[in-house]
N, C-alpha and C positions, 0 to 999 in steps of 0.2 A: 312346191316342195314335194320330192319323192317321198315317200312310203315303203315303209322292210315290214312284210309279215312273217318272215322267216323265222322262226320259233331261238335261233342262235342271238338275231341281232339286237342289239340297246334300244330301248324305247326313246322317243324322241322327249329331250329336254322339255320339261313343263313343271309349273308352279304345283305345289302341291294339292289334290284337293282334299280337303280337311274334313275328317269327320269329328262331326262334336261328340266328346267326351272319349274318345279315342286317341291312344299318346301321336305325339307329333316324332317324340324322341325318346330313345331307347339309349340311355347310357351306362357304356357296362365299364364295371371298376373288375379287374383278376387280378385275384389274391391267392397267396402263398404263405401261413402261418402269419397272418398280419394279425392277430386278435389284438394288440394294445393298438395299432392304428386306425382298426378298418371303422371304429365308433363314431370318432372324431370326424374322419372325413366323409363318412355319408351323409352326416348330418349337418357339415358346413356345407356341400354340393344340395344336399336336400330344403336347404333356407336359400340358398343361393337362386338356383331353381323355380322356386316359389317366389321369391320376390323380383324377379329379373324378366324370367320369361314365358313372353306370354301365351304360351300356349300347352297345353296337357302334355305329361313328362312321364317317364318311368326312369327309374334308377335298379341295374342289373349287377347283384354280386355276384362272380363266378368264383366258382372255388377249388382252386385248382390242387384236388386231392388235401388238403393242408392233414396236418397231423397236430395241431392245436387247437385251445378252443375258437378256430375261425367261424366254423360252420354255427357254433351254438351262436354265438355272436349276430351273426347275416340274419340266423334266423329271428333271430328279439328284435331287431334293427327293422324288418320287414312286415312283425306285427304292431311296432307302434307307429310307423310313417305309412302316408299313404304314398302310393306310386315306387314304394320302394319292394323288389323282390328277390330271393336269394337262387343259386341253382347247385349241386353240388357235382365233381368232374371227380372221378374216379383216378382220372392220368394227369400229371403236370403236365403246362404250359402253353404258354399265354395264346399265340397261335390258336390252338386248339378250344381253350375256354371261348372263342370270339368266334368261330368258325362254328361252335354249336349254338352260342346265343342268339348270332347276328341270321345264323338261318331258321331257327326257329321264331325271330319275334317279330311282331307285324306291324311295326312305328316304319313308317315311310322314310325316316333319317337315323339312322346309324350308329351311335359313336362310343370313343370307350376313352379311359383317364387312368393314369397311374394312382396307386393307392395314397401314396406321397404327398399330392396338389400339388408338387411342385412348382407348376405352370400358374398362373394368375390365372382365377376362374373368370374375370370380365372378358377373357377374349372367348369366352365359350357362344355367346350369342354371334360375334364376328362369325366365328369359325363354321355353326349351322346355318346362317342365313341365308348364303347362296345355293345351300342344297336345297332349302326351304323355296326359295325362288325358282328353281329350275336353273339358275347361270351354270352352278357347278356340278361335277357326278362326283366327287371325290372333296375333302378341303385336312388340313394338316396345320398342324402348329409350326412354326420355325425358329430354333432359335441362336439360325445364321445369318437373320437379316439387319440391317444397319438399323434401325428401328428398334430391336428387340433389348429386352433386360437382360441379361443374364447372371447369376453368378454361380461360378462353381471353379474349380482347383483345374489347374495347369495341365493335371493329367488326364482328366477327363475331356478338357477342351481339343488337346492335341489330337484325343482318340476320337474322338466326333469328327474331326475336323477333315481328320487323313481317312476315317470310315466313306464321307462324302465324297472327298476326293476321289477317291476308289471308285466309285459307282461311277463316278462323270466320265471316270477316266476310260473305264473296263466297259461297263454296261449303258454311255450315254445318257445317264440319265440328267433329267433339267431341273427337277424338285432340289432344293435345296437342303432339306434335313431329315434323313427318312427314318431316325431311331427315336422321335420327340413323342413321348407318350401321349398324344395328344389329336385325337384324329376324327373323321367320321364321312359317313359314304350315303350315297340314297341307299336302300334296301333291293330297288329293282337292278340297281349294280352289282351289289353285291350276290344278289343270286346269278350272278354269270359269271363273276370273277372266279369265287370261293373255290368253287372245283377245278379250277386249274391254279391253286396256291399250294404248294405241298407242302411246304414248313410248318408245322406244329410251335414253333419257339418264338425266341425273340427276332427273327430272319423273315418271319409271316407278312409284318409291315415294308419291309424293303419289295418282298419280292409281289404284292400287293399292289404296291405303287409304280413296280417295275414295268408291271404286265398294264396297268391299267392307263400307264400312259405310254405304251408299247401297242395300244387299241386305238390309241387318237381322243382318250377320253379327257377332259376337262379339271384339272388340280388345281384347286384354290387355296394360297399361302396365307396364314395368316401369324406377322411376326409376335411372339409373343414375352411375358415376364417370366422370368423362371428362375427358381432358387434352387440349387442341388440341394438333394439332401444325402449328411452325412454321413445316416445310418441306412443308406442303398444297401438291399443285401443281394445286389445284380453282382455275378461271379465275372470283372472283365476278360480277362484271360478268357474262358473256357466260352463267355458270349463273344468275343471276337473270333475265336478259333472258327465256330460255328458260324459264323457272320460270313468266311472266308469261304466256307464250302458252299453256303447258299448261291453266295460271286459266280463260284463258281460252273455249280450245276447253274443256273437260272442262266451264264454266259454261254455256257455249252448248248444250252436249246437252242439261246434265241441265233444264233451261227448258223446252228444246222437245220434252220427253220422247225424243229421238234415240237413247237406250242401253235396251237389253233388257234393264233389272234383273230384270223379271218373271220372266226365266229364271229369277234366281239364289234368289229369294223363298223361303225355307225355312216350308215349308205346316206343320212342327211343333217342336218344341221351344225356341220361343226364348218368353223374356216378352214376352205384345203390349205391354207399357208402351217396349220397345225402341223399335218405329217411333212409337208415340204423340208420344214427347220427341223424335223427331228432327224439325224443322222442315223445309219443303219449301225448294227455292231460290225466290224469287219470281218469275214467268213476264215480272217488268218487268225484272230483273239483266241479260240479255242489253244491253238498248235503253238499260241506263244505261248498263254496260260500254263500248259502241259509244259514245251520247255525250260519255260521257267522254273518250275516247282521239280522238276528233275536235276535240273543246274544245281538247284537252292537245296534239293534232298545231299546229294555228294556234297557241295562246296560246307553244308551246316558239319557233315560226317568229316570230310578234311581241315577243317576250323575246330571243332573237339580232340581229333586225334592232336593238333598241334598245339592246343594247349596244354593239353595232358601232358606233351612232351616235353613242354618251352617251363610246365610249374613244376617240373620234376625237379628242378636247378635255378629257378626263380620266384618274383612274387608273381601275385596274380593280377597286378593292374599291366605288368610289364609282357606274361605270358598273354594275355587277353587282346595287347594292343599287337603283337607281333604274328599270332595266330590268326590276327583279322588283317591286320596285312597282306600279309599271303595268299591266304584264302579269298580275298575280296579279287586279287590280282586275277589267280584264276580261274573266279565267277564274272569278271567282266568278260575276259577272253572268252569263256565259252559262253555264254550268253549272245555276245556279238555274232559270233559263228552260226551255235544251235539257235540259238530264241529269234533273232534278228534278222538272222542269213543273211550278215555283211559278211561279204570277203576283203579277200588280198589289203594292203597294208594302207592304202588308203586313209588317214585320219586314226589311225589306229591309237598313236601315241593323245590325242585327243581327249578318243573315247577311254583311255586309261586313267587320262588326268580329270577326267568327270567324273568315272569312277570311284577315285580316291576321294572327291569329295561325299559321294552317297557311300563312300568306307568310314570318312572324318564321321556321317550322321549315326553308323552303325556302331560306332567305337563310342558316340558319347550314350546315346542309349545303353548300351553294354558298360560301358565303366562304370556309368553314375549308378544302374544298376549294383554294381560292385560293391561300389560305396556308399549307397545305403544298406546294403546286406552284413558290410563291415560295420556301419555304425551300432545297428541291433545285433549282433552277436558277435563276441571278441574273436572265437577261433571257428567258424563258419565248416561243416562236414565238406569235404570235396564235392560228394553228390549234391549238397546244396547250392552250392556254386553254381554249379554245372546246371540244376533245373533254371536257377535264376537267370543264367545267360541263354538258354533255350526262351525261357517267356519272353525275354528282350529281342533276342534275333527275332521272334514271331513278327514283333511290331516293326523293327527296322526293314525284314523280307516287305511289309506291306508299301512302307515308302520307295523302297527299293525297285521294287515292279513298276513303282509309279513314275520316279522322276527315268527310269531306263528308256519306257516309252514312251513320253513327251519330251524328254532332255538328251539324254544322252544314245538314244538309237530312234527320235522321232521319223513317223514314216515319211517318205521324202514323194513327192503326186510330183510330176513331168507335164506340168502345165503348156497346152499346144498353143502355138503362136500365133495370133489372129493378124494375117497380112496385112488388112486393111487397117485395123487398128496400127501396124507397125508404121502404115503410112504416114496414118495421119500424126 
């Protein structure tokens, strides 16, 4: 077995060695004005804990700036438990509370939980034990797997669903669900990753899991139960917006080789069939991304001008479907052109009639929009409208991108002919 003493590279997989009376796990909860929650669930995670596993524990409040009685809370909560301690963050968000606790705390395993529980805490020993072992550097919750529980509302499912899709689609990636509150890493990993994660927010875990199996490093799934809770007060719109720009940026490096995975390249013990199956991003994903979102800047500005036009002398289920008409027509034609770089007339009429289908998905997201905005308020401000069909384009623009490059302009590879094969 080779050896890296190169101050960059991962240390080689091994079981942990345990000090007595030293935590094994460091579990951080970030909070945000939870003072009616955060009681409840430290202390169901803090019995949980205690009778389950077996080995020394801390439990980490961060507190991410709150302006209620959070802090006073963490801190009562920390004098009557043992292994339970608070820290206090001057700046929101979540990112950031776990990039200050995770590098200062000295538990060999990692991990952090929504304040919620969402998640079923039985899978919390699954989900540590391989980092405890040495099999894994990284292990995550899922709760995309055929195995898993889940419940939660139609909307949220969709948005998880098409969030994932995106990653596989855009950034390759192979993790299955990278927003599940539910995570944890060795410590010696995370001091290599951390500094090259730039997101402060809720984007820190994607781009996290991006990079670290962007290194060849090892991600252990584990499916898990999970109940949504009703009273989330995660903002989706403005976390997907932000979701999108992460896509983004994290797309544009890994293109232009801009990030020093090379550091993190482990010179031994992993299968080389790891990086062989993981596909590269393609060095054109940047120039399509960019096209894209220029197409999708004009075709959103010519899709408003025409409804503005079309409700001037109609309703607005009538101006919305006729405005996306048009406009869809031509955002495919240019898309095909700028984003794709297909020419001449080739399939053309094809690629129009796919189009009209990813127009059918934008019309019903936008309508039903519509008409829930009509149901809650009888005579709705124009400008209301108008924001509401913005939020919906948002979400339609993301499937949009999606089914373009796998469906409707998938890259076409010119497979060379093996003679011999042809022979025989």
């Amino acid at each position: 077995m080779r050896t890296d003493t190169s101050p960059g590279a991962l240390p080689a997989r091994a079981p942990l060695a345990l000090v007595p009376g030293e935590p094994v796990l460091d579990v951080v909860i970030p909070v945000f004005n939870e003072e009616k929650d955060l009681g409840p669930c430290v202390r169901r995670l803090h019995e949980h804990l205690t009778r389950t596993f077996p080995y020394p524990f801390r439990i980490t409040v961060a507190d991410n700036a709150s302006t209620d009685r959070t802090p006073q809370v963490a801190c009562g909560l920390a004098s009557v438990l043992d292994g339970v301690r608070s820290t206090r963050l001057e700046e929101k968000g979540r990112g950031r509370a776990l990039r200050q606790v995770w590098s200062a705390s000295d538990a060999p395993v990692l991990a952090y939980m929504d304040v919620d529980l969402s998640t079923d805490l039985n899978a919390l020993l699954p989900l540590v034990a391989p980092l405890i072992s040495g099999h894994s550097d990284l292990a995550i919750g899922t709760r995309l797997a055929r195995s898993s529980r889940v419940v939660r509302g139609a909307k949220r499912e969709f948005i998880s669903r098409a969030y994932n899709l995106l990653l596989r689609s855009s950034l390759a990636a192979r993790f299955s669900d990278a927003q599940c509150g539910f995570k944890a890493i060795r410590r010696e990993v995370a001091e290599r990753l951390l500094p090259l994660v730039e997101d402060t927010g809720w984007f820190f875990d994607t781009e996290l899991l991006v990079l670290a199996e962007r290194a060849g490093l090892r991600i252990h799934e584990v499916p898990v139960d999970w109940v949504d809770d009703p009273d989330s007060t995660v903002h989706i719109v403005r976390t997907a917006t932000e979701d999108l720009k992460g896509v983004w940026r994290v797309g544009r490096a890994l293109a232009v080789g801009a990030l020093p995975l090379d550091r993190l390249a482990r010179p031994f013990g992993d299968d080389p069939r790891d990086r062989s199956a993981l596909p590269e991003v393609e060095g054109g994903l940047a120039r399509q991304l960019l096209g894209f979102c220029a197409v999708g800047a004009l075709s959103t500005v010519l899709y408003l001008l025409l409804y503005s036009a079309f409700r001037a002398g109609t309703g607005p289920q009538f101006a919305n479907g006729a405005a996306l008409l048009l406009s869809a027509i031509a955002n495919t034609a240019a898309n095909r052109r700028l984003t794709f770089g297909v020419r001449g007339r080739d399939r053309a009429l094809r690629h129009q009639a796919q189009g009209l289908v990813v127009f059918g998905i934008g019309l019903a997201l936008t309508s039903g929009s519509l008409a829930a905005l009509g149901a809650a308020t009888a005579a709705p401000a124009h400008s209301t409208e108008l924001a509401v069909l913005i939020t919906a384009n948002l979400a339609a623009t993301v499937l949009r991108f999606l089914l373009f490059r796998a469906w409707v302009f998938p890259e076409r590879r010119d497979t060379p002919v093996n003679v011999k094969d042809d022979i025989r």
